[in-house]
VOBA-1610 file (N, C-alpha, C; in pm, whole numbers, padded with zeros to 5 digits, always signed):
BEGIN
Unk+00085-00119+00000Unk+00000+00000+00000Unk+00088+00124+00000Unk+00040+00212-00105Unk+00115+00357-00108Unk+00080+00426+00029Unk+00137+00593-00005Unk+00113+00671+00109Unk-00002+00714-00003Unk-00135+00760+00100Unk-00238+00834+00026Unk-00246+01004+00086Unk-00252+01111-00003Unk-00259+01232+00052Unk-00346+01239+00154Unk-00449+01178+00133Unk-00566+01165+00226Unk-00549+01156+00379Unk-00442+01059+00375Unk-00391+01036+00554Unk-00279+01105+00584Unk-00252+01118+00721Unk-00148+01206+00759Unk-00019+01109+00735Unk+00094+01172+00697Unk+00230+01098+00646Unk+00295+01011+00768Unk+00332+00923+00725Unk+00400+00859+00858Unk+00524+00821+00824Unk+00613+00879+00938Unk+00768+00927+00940Unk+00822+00787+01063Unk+00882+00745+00997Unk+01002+00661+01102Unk+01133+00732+01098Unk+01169+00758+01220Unk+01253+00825+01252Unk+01352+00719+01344Unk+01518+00701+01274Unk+01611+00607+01325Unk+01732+00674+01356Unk+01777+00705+01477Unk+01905+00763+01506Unk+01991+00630+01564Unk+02104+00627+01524Unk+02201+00508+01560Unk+02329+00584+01595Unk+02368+00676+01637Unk+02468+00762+01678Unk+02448+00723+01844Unk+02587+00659+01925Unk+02594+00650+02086Unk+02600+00743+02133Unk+02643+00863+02077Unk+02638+01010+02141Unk+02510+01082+02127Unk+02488+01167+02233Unk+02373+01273+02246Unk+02383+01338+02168Unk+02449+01465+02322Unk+02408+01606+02297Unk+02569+01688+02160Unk+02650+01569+02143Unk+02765+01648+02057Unk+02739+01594+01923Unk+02639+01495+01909Unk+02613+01378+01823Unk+02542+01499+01672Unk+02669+01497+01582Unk+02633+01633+01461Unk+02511+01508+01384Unk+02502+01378+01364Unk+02419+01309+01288Unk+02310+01289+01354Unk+02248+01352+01451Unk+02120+01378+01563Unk+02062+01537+01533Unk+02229+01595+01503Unk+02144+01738+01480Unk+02080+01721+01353Unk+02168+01643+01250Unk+02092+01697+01146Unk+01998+01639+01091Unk+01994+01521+01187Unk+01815+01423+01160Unk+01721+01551+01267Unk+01724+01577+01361Unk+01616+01692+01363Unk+01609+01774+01291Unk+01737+01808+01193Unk+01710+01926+01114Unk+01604+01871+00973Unk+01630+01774+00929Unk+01563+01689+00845Unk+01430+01688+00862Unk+01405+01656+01020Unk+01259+01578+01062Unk+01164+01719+01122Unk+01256+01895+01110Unk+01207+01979+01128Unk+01170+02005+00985Unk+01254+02018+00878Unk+01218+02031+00710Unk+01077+01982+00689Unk+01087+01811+00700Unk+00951+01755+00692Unk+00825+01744+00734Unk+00828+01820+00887Unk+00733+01897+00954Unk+00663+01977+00929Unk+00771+02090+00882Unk+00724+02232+00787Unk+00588+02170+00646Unk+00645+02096+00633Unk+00541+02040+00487Unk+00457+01993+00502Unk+00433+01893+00650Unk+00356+01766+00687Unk+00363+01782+00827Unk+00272+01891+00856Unk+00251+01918+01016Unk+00187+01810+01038Unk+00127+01792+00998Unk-00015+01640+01066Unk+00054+01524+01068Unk+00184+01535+01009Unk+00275+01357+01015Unk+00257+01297+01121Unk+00217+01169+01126Unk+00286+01123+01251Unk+00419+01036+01265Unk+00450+01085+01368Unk+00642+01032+01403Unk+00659+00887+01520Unk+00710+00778+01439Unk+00789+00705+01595Unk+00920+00720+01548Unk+00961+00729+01648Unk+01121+00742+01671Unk+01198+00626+01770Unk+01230+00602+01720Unk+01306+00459+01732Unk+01470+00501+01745Unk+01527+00485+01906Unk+01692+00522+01921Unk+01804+00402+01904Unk+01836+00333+01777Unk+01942+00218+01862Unk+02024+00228+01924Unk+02074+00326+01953Unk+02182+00301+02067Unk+02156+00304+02204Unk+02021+00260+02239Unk+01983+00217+02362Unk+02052+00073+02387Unk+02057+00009+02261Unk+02158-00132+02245Unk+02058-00244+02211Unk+02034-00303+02091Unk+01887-00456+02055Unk+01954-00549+02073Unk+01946-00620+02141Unk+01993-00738+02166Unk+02046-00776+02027Unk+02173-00851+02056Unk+02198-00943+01920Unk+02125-01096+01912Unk+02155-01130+01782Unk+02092-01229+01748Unk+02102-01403+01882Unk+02016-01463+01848Unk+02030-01575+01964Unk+01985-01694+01857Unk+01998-01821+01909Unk+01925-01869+01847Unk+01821-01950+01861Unk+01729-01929+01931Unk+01611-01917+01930Unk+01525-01814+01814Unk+01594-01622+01821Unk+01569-01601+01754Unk+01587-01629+01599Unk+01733-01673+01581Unk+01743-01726+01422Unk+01630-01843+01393Unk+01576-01915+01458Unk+01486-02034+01456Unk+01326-01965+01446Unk+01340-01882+01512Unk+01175-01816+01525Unk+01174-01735+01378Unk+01239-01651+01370Unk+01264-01565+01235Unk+01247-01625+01137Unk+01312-01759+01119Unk+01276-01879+00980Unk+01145-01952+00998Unk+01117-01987+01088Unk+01036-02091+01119Unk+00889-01999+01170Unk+00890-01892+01187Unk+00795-01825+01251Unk+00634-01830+01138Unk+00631-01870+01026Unk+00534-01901+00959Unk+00488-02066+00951Unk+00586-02120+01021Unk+00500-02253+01015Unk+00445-02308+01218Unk+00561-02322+01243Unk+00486-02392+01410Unk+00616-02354+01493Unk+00595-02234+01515Unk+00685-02157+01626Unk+00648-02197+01787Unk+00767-02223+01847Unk+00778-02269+01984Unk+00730-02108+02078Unk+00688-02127+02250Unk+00702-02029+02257Unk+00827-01948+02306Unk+00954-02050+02287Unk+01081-02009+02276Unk+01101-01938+02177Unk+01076-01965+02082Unk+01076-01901+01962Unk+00997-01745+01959Unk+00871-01768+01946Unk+00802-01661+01994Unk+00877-01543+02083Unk+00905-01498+02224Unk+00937-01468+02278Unk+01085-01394+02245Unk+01141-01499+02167Unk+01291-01416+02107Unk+01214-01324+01980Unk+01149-01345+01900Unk+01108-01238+01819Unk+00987-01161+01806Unk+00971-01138+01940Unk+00844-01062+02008Unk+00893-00931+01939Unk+01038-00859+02030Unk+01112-00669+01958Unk+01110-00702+01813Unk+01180-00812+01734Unk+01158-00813+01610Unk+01050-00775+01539Unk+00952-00837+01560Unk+00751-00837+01534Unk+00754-00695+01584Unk+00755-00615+01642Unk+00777-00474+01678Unk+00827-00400+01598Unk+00915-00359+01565Unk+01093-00358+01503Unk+00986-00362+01326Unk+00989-00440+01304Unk+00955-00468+01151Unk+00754-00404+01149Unk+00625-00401+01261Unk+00586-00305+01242Unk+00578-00151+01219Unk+00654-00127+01288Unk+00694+00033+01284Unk+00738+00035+01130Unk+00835-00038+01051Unk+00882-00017+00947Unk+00801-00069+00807Unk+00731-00124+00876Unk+00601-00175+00686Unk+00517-00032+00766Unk+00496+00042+00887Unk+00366+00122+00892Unk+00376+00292+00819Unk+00557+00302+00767Unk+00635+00383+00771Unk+00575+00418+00627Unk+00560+00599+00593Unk+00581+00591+00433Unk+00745+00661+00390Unk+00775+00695+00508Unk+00921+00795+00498Unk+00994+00735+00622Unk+01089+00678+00539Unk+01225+00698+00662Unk+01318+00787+00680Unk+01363+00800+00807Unk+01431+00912+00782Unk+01606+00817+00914Unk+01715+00834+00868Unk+01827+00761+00936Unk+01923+00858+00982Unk+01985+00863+01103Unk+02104+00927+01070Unk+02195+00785+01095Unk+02292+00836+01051Unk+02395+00679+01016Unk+02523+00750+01020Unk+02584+00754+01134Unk+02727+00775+01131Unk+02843+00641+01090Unk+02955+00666+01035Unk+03047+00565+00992Unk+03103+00577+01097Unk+03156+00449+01146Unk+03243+00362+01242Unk+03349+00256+01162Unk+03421+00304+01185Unk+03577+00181+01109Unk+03480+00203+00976Unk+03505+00277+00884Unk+03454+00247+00750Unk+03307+00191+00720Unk+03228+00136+00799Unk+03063+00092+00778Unk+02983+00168+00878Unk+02893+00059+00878Unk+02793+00123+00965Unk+02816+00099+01098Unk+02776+00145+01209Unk+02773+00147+01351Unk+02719-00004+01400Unk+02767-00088+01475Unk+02704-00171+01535Unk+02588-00170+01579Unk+02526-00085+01601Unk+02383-00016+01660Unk+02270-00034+01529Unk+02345+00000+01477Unk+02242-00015+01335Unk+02236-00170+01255Unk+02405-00221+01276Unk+02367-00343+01245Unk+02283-00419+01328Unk+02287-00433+01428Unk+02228-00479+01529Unk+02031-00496+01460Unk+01994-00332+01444Unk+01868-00295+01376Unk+01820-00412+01307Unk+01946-00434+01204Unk+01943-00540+01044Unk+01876-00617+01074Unk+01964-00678+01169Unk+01928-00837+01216Unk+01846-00887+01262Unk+01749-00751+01312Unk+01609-00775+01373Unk+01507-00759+01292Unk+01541-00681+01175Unk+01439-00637+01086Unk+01425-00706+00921Unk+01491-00757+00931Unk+01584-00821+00786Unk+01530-00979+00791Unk+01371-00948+00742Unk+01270-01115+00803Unk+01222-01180+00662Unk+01274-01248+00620Unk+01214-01329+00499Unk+01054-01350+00513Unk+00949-01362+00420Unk+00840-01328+00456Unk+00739-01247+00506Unk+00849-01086+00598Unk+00844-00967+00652Unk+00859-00869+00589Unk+00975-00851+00590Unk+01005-00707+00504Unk+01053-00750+00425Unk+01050-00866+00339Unk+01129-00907+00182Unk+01123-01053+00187Unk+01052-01109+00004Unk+01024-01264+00011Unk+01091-01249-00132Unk+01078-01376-00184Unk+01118-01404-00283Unk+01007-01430-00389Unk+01010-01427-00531Unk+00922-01467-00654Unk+00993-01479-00769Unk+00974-01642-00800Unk+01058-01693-00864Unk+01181-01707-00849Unk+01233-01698-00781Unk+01371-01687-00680Unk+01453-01556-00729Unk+01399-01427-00726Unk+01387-01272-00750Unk+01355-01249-00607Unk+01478-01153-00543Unk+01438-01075-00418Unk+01323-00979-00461Unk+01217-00991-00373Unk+01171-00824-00391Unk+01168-00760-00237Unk+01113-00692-00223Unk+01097-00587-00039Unk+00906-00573-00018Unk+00895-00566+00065Unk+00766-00571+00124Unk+00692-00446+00146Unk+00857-00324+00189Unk+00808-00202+00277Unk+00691-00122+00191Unk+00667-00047+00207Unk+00526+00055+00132Unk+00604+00203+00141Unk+00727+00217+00200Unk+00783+00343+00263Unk+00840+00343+00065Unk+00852+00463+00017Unk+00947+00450-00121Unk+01084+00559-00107Unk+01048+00599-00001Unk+01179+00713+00019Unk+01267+00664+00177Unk+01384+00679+00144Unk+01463+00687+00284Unk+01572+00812+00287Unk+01536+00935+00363Unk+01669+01003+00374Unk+01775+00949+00463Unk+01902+00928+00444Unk+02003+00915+00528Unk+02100+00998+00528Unk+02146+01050+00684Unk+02187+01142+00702Unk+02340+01110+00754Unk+02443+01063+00656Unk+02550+01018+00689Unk+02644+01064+00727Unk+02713+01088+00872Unk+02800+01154+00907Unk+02936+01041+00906Unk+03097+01127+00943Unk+03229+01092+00938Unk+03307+01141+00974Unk+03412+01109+01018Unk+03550+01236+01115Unk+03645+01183+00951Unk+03661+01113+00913Unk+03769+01088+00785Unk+03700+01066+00655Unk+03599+00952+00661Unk+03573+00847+00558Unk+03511+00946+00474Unk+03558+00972+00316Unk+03457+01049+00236Unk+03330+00913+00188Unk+03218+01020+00203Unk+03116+00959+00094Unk+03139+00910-00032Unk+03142+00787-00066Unk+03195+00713-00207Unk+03282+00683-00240Unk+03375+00670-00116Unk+03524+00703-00114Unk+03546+00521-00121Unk+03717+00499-00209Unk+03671+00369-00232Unk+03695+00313-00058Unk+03674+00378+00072Unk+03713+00309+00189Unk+03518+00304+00276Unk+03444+00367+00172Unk+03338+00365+00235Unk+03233+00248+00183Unk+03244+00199+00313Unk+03152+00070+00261Unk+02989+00081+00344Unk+02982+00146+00395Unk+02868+00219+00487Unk+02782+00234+00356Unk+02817+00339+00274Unk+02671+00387+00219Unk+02623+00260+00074Unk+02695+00178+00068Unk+02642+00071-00089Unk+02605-00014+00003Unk+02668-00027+00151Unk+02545-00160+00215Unk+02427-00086+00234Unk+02391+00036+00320Unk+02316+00096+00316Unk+02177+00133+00199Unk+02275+00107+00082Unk+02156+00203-00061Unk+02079-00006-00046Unk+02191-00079-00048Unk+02157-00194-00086Unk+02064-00276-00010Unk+02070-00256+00131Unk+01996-00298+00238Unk+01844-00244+00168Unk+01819-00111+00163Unk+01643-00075+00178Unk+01617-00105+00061Unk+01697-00074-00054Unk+01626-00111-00174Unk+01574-00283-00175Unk+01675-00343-00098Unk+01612-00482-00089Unk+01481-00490-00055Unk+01474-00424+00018Unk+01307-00413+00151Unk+01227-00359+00049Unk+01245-00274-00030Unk+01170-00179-00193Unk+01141-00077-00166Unk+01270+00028-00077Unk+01232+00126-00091Unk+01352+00172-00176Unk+01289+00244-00330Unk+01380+00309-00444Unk+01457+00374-00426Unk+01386+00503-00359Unk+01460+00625-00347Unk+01547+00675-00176Unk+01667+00631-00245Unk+01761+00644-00115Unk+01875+00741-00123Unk+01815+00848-00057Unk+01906+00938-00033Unk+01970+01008+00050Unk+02115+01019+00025Unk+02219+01076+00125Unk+02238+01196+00130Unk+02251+01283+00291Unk+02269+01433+00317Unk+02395+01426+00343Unk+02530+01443+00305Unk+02637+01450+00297Unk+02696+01513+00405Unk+02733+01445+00544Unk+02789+01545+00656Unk+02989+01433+00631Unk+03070+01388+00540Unk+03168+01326+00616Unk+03290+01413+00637Unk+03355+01373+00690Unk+03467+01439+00689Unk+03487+01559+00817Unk+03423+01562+00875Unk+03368+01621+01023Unk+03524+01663+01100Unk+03603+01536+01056Unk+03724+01554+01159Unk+03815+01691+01113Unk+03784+01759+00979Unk+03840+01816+00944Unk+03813+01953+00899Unk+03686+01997+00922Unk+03626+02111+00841Unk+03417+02097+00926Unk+03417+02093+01019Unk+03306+02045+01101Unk+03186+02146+01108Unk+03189+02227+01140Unk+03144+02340+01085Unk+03105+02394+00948Unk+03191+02384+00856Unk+03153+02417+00744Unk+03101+02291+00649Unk+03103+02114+00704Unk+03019+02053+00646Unk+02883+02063+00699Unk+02907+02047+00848Unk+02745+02091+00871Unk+02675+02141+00863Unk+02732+02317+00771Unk+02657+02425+00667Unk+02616+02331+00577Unk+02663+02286+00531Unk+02645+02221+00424Unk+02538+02144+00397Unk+02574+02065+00512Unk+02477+01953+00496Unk+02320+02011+00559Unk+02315+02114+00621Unk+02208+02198+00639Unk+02156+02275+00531Unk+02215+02307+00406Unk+02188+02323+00312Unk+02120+02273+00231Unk+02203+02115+00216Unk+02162+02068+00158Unk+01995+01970+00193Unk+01952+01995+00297Unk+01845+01934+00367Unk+01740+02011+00333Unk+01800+02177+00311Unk+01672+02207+00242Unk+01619+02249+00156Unk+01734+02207+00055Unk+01688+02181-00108Unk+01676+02133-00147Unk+01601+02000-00028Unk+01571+01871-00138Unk+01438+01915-00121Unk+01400+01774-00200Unk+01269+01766-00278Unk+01209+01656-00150Unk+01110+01701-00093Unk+01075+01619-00002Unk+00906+01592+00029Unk+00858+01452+00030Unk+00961+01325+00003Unk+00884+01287-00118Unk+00954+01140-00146Unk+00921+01122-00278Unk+00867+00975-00285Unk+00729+00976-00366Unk+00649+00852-00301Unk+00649+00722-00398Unk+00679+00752-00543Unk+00658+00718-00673Unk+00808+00603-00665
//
């Protein structure tokens, strides 16, 4: 199901940064999720923090996650209770919105962590004819990628092609990056930037 003008927009909102109040990929997902406000006062928002910490995988949950469509234990059950959570919020979503700071060259543990809970065969992505497709209804994801070194596209960044590659799996098309990296060196004047650039996009995009 699309987003219909008719209903108010619904925004998932994902910060994976361990830092607060110095955390520049927090400022500029509020700055983002203030942009999209301005347009879509009536949105409604969950906001979802990983770096509260999701449990990693167990296996019970790897067993419930596969097996959860045929005759799940309530061992099973129980390990993918946050999952069943975790993956509502994200089919209820028509806009995501991420900030995603790089750690050692990828993504943050915090966010992988997210993957592993949300990343459900039969859930958010099945197969036809043995062709991945994605489940989500969301068609846009902004991500708001921050860095102290790693450039965006740089051949050491492996963060943003798992990233484009991850949601498009799930089917959301349009995945796009607000450019904060390089922080360690010019911090200030990317975060002009990337404040700039937040609000000349085109927002959002449903098609």
């Amino acid at each position: 199901m699309n987003y219909s003008p008719n209903q108010p927009l619904h925004i998932l909102r994902l910060d994976s940064s361990p830092r607060r109040a110095d955390s520049v990929s927090r400022h500029l997902t509020d700055h983002l999720m203030a942009r999209l406000l301005r347009d879509y006062p009536e949105a409604n928002v969950t906001t979802r923090d990983l770096a509260v910490g999701l449990p990693l995988p167990t296996e019970p949950f790897v067993e419930g996650s596969v097996y959860a469509m045929q005759n799940p234990t309530p061992a099973m059950q129980a390990a993918t209770q946050l999952s069943d959570e975790l993956a509502a919020e994200l089919l209820a979503a028509d806009v995501v919105v991420l900030g995603l700071p790089v750690y050692n060259w990828t993504v943050p543990s915090t966010f992988k962590a997210y993957v592993d809970q949300i990343v459900r065969l039969g859930v958010t992505f099945g197969y036809v004819d043995g062709v991945r497709h994605g489940l989500l209804r969301a068609r846009s994801v902004y991500i708001v990628l921050t860095s102290g070194g790693t450039g965006m596209g740089s051949d050491v960044d492996f963060a943003t092609p798992y990233a484009r590659f991850l949601w498009q799996t799930l089917g959301i098309q349009h995945v796009e990056f607000i450019d904060a990296a390089g922080l360690l060196f010019s911090a200030e004047e990317i975060t002009r930037k990337a404040e700039a650039q937040i609000e000349q996009l085109v927002l959002p995009v449903f098609a």
